[in-house]
N, CA, C and O of each residue as an XYZ file, in Angstrom:
408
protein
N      89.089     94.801    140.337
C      89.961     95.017    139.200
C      91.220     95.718    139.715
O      91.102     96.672    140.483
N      92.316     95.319    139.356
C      93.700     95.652    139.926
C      94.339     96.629    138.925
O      94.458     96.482    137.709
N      94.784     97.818    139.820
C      95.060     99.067    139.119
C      96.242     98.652    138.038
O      96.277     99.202    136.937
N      97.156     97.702    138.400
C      98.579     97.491    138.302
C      98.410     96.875    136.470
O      99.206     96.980    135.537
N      97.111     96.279    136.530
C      96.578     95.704    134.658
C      96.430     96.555    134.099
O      96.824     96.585    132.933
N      95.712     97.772    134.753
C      95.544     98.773    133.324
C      96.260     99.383    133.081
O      96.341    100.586    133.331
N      97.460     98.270    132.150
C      98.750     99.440    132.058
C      98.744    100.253    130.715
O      99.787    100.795    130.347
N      97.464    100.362    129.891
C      97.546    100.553    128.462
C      96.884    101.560    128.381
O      95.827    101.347    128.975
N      96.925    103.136    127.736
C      95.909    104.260    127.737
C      94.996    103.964    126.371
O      95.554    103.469    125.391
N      93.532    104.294    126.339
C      92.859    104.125    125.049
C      92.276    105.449    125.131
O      92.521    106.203    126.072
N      91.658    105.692    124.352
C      90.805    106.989    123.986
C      89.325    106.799    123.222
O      89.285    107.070    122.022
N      88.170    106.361    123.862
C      86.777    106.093    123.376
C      86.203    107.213    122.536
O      85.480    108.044    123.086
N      86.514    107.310    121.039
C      85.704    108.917    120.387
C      84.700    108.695    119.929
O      84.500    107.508    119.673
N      83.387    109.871    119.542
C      81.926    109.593    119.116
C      82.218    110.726    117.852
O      82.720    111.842    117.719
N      81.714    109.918    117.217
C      81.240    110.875    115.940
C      80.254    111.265    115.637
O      79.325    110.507    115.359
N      80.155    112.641    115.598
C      79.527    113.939    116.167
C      79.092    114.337    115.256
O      79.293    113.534    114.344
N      78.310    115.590    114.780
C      78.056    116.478    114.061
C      78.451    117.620    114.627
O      78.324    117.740    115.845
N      79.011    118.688    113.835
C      79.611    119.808    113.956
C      79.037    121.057    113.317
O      79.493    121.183    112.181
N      78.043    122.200    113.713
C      77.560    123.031    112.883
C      78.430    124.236    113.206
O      79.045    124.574    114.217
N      78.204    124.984    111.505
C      79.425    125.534    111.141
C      78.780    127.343    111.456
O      77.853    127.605    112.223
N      79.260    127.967    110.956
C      78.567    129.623    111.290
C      77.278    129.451    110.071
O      76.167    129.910    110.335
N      77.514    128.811    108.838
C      76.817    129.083    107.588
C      75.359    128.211    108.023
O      74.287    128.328    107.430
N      75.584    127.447    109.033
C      74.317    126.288    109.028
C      74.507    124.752    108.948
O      73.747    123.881    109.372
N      75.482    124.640    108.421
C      76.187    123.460    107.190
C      76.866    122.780    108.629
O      77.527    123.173    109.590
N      76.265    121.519    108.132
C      77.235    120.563    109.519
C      78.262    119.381    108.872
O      78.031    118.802    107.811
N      78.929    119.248    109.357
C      80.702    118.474    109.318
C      80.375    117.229    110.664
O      79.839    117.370    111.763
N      80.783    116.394    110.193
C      81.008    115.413    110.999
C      82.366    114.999    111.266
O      83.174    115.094    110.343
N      82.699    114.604    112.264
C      83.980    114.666    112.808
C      83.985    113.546    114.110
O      82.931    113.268    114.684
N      85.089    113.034    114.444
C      85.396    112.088    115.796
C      85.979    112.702    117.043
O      87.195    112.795    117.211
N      85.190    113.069    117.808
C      85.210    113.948    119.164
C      85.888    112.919    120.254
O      85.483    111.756    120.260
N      86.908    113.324    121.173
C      87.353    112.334    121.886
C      86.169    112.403    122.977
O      85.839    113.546    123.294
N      85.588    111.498    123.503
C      84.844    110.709    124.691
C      85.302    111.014    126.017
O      84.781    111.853    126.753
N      86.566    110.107    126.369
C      86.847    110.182    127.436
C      88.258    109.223    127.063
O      88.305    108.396    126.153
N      89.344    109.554    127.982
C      90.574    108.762    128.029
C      90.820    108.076    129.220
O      90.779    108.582    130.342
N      91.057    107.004    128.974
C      90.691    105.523    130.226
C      91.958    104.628    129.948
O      92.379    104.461    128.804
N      92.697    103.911    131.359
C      93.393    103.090    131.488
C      93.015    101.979    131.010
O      91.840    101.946    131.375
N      93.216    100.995    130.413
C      92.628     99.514    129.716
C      93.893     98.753    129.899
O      95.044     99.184    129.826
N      93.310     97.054    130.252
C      94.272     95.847    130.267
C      93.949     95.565    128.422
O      93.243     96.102    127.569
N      94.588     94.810    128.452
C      94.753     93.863    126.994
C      94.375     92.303    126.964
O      95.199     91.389    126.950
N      93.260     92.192    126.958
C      92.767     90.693    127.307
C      93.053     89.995    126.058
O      93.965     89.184    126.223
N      92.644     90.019    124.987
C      93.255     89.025    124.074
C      93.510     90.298    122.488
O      92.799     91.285    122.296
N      94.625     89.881    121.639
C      94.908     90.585    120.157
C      95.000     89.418    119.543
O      95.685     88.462    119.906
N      94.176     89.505    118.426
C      94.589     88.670    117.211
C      93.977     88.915    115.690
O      92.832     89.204    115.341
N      94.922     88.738    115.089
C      94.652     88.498    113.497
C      94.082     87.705    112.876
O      94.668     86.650    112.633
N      93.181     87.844    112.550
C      92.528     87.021    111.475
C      91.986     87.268    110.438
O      91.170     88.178    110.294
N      92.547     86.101    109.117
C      92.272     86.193    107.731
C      90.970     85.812    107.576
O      90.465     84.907    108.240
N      89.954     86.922    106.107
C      89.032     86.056    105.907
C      88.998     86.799    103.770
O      89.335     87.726    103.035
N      88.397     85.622    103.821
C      88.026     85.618    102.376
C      86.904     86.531    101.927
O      86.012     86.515    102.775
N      86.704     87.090    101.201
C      85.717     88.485    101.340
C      85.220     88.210     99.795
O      85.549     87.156     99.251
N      84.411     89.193     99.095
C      84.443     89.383     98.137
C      85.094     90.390     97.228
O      84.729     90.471     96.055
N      86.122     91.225     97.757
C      86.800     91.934     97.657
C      88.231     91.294     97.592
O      89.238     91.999     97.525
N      88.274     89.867     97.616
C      89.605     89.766     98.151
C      90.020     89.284     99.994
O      89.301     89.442    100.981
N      91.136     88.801     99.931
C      91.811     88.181    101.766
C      91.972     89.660    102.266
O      92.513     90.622    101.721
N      91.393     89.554    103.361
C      91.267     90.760    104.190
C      91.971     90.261    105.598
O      91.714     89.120    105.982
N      92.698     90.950    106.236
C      93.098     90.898    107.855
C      92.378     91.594    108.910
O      92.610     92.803    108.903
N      91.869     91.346    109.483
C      91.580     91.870    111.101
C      92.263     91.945    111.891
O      93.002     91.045    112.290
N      92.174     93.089    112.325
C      93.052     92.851    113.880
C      91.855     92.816    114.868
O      90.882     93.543    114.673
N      91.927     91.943    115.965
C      90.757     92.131    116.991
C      91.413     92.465    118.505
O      92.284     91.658    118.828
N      91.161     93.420    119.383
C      91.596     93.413    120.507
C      90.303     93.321    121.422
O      89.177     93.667    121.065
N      90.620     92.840    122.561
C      89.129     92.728    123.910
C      90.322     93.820    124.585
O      91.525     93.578    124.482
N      89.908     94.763    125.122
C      90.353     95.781    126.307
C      89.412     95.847    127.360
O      88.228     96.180    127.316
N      90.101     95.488    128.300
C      89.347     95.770    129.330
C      89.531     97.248    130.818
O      90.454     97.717    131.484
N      88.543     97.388    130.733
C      88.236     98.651    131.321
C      87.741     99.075    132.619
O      86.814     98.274    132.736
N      87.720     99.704    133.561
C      86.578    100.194    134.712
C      85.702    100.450    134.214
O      85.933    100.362    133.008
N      84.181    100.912    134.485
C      82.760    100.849    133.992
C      82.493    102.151    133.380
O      82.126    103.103    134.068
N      82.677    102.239    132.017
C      82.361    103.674    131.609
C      80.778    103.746    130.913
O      80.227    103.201    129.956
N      80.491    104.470    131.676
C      78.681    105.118    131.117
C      78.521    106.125    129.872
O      78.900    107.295    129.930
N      77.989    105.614    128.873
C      77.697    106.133    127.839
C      77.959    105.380    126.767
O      77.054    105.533    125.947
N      78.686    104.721    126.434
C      79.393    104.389    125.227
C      79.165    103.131    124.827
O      79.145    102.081    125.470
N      78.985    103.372    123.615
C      78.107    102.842    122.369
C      79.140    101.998    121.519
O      80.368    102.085    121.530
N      78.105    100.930    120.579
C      78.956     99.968    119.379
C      79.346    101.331    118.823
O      80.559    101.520    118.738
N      78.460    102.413    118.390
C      78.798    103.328    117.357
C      80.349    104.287    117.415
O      80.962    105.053    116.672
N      80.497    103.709    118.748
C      81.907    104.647    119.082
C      83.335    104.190    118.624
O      82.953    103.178    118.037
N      84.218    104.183    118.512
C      85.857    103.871    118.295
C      86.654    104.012    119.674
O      86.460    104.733    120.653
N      87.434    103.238    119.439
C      88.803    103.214    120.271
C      90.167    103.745    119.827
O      90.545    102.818    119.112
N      90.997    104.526    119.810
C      92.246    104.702    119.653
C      93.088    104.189    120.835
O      93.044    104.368    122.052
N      94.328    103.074    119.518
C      95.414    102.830    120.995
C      96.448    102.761    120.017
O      96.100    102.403    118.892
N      97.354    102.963    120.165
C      98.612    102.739    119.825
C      99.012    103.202    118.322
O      99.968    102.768    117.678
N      98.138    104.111    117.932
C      98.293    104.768    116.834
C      96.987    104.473    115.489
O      96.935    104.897    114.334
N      95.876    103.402    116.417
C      95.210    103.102    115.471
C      93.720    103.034    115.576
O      93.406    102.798    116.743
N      92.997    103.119    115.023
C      91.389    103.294    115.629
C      90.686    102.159    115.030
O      90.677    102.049    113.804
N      90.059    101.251    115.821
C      89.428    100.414    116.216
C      87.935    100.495    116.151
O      87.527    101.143    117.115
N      86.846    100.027    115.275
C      85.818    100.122    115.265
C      84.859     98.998    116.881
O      85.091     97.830    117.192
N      84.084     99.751    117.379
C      83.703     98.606    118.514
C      82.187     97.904    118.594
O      81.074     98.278    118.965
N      82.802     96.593    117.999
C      82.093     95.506    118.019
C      80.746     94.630    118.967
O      79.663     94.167    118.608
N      81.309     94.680    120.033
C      80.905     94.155    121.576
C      81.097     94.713    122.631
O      82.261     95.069    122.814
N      80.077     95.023    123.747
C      80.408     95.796    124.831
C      79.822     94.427    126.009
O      78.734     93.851    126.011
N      80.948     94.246    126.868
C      80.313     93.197    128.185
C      80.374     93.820    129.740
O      81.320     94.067    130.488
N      79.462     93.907    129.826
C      79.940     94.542    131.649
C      80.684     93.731    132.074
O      80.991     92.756    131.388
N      81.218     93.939    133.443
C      81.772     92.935    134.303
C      81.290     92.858    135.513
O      81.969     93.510    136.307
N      80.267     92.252    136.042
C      79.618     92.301    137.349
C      78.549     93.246    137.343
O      77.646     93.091    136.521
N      78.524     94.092    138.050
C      77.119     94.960    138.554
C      78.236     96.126    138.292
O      78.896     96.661    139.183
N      78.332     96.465    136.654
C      78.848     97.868    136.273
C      80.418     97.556    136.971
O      81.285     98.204    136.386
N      80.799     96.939    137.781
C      82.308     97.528    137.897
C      83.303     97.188    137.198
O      84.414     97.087    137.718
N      83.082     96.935    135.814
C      84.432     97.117    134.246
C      83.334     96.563    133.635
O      82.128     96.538    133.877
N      84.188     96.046    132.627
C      83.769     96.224    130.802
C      84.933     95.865    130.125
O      86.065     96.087    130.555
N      84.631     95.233    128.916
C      84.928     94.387    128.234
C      84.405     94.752    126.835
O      83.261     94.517    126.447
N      85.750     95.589    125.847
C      85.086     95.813    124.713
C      85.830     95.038    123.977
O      86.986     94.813    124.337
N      85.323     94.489    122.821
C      85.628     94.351    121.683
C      86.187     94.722    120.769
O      86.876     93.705    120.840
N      86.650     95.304    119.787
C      87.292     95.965    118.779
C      87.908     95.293    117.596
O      88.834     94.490    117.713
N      87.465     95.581    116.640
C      88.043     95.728    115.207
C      88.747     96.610    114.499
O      88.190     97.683    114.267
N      90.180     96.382    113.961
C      90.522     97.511    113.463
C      89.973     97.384    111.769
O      90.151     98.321    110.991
């Protein structure tokens, strides 16, 4: 994987539980870890819902091999957080290939 692609910063956060002095826990989105990512494919797509035409945005980012991280986690890039869909290794752990929905 060529350093010169990952020209894009993302930020992988987990949402956490947070206990407070009283006992009482808060949930909140803890940043993960902050990682260089390429931009393998963005696109929009309409779908018919029962709510009404809805838009997606979908991005694939691709990554060096990060350990830990889960569908349950998010992506922040460019001002927006991304729910994550699909996780693909690339070879024997060396990158990854996520998915994302905003």
């Amino acid at each position: 994987m060529r350093a010169g692609k990952l020209d894009k910063q993302i930020t992988i956060q987990r949402y956490t539980a947070i206990i407070d002095e009283g006992g009482g826990s808060t949930f909140t989105w803890n940043d993960l870890v902050t990682v260089r990512a390429q931009i393998i494919q963005q696109s929009t797509e309409e779908f018919l819902r029962a709510y009404g035409a809805t838009d997606d945005t979908i991005i694939i980012f691709r990554t060096r091999w990060i350990d830990d991280i889960d569908v349950k986690d998010r992506v922040l890039y460019n001002g927006g957080a991304f729910n994550i869909k699909e996780l693909k290794p690339i070879g024997r752990n060396r990158g990854l290939d996520i998915r994302a929905v905003a």
